[in-house]
C-alpha positions in Angstrom: 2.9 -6.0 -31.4 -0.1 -7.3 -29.4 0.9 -10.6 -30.0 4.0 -9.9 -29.0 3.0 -8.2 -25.4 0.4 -11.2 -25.0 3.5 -13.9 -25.0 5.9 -11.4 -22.4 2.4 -11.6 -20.6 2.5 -15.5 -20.2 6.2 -15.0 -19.5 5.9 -13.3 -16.9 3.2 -15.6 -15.5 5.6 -18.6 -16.3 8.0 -16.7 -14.2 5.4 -16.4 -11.3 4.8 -20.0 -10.9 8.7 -21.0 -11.3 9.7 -18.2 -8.3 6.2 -19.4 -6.4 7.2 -22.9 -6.6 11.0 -23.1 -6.2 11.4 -19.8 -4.1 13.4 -16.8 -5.9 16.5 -17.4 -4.8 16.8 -20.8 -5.8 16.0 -19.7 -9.4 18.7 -19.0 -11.9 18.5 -16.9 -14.9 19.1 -19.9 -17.4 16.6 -22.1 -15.3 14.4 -18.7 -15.5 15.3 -18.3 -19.4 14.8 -21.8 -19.8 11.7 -22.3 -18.2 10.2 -19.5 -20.2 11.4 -20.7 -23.5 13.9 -17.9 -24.2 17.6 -17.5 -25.1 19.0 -16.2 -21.6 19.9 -12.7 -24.0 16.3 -12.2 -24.6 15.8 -12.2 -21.0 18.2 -9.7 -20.4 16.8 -7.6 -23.1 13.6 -7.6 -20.7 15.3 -7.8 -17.0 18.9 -6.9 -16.5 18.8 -9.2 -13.5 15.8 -11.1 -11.8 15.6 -9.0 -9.2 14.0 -7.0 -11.9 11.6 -9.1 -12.7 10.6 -9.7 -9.3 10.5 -6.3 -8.8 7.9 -6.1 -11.8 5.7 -8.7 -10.1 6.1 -7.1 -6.8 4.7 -3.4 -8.2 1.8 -5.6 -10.3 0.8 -7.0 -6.8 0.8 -3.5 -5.1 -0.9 -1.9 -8.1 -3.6 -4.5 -7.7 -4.4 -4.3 -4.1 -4.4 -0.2 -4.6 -6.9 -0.6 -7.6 -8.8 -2.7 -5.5 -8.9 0.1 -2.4 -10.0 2.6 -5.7 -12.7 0.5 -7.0 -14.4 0.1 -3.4 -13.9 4.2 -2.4 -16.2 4.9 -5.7 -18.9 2.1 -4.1 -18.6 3.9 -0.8 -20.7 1.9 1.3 -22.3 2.3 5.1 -19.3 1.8 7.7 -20.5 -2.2 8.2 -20.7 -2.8 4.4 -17.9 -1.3 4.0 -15.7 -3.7 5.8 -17.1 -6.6 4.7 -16.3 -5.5 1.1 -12.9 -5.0 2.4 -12.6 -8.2 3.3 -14.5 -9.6 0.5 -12.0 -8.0 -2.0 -8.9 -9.2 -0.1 -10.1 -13.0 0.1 -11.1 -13.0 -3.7 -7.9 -11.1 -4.9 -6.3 -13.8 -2.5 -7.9 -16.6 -4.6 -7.2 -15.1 -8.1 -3.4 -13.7 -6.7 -2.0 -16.4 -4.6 1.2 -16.9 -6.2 2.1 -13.0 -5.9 1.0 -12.4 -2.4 3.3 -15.6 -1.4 6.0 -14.0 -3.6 6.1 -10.7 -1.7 5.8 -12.3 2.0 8.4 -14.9 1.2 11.2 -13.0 -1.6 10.8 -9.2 -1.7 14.0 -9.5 1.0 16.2 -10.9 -2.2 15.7 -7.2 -3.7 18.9 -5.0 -3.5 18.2 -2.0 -1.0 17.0 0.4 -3.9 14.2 -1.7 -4.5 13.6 -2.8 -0.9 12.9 0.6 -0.2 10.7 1.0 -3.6 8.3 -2.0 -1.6 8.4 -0.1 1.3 7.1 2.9 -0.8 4.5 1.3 -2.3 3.5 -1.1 1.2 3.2 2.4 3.1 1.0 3.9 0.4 -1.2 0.9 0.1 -1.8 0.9 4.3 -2.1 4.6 4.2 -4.9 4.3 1.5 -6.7 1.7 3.2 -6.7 3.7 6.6 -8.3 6.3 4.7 -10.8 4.2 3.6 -11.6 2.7 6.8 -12.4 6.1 8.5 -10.6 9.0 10.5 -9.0 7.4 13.6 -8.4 10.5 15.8 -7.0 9.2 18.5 -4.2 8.0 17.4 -0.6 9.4 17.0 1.3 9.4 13.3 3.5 6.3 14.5 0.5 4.0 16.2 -1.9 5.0 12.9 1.0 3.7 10.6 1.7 0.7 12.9 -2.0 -0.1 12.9 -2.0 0.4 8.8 0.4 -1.9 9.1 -1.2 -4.4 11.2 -4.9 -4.4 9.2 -2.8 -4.9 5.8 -1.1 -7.7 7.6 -4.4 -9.3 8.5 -5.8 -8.9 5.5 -3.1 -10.4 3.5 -2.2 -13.3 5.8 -5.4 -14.1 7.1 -6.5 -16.7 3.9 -3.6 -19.3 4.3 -4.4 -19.4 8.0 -6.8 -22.1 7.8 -5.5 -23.9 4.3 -5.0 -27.1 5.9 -8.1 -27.2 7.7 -10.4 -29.6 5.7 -13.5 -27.2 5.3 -15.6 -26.3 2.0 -14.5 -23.3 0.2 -17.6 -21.7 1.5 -17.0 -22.6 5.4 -13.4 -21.5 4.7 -14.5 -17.6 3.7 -17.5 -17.7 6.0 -14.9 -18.3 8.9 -12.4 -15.9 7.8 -15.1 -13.0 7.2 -15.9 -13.6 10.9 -12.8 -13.4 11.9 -11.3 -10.5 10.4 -14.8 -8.5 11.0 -14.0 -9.1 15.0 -10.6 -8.5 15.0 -11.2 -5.3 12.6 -14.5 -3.7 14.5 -12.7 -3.9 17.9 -9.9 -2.3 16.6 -11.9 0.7 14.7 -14.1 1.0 17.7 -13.7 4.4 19.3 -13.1 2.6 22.9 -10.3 0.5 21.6 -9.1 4.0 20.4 -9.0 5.5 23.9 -7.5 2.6 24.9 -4.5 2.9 22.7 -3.7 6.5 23.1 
């Protein structure tokens, strides 16, 4: 059985790459089934339709970022620390997740609306949480706190392919980034920005 769960494992990674590379929608279920090494009927035994699978992926990548939020909560750490783990955590689950994070910017629109609206679910809890980590911000109304949820989970997620065809050392590359996303995100939490807003 283990063995068994390990291969659907690599499957599934096999399945990443192909979507990653090709884009979802230029992927067929016998090039998928193909590419994986399976009779296109043990695929459906899995996935009654890609959109399945990419939903799969999709929930894996949420569940990821949200254990992430989790495992820096139980380190609670001063305000200054605390956003430079944020960052930290986002550019390193960037580096070990860079196939999924382009799969949900670029495909999660090939979803039918059921499971649009399942991403949504799971986008707003994930920018909710990390709100909540980031402190009270009193100021603000329900609609600017979930548009500036939305905004930091946009930085955060965007913010390592912004300089991936700049030619600098992997260490320059995170050192920049860090900077960047500390000044954008301190000016932002700062209690004057808040009064600014509201």
């Amino acid at each position: 059985m283990a063995e068994r769960c390990s291969r659907f494992a690599e499957s599934r990674d096999k399945a990443l790459e192909l979507f990653a590379s090709k884009g979802f929608g230029q992927v067929g279920m016998r090039e998928l089934a193909s590419h994986l090494g399976l009779a296109p009927g043990s695929l459906y035994h899995h996935y009654p339709s890609k959109q399945h699978l990419l939903l799969d992926l999709i929930e894996e990548f949420y569940d990821e970022l949200l254990g992430t939020l989790a495992r820096i909560e139980r380190r609670r750490k001063a305000p200054d620390d605390l956003l430079r783990t944020l960052i930290r955590a986002h550019l390193k689950l960037h580096r070990e997740m860079p196939r999924h994070f382009r799969l949900v910017e670029r495909d999660s629109g090939c979803l039918n609306p059921d499971q649009q609206q399942r991403v949504r679910q799971l986008r707003e809890h994930y920018e909710h949480r990390l709100l909540t980590l980031l402190g009270p911000l009193p100021r603000l109304g329900d609609a600017a706190l979930r548009a500036t949820g939305h905004a930091v989970a946009s930085l955060l997620n965007s913010a390592p392919g912004w300089l991936d065809e700049q030619p600098l050392t992997d260490h320059e590359r995170e050192t920049l980034l860090e900077q960047l996303l500390s000044g954008a995100l301190e000016r932002l939490l700062t209690p004057s920005s808040q009064s600014a807003v509201a």
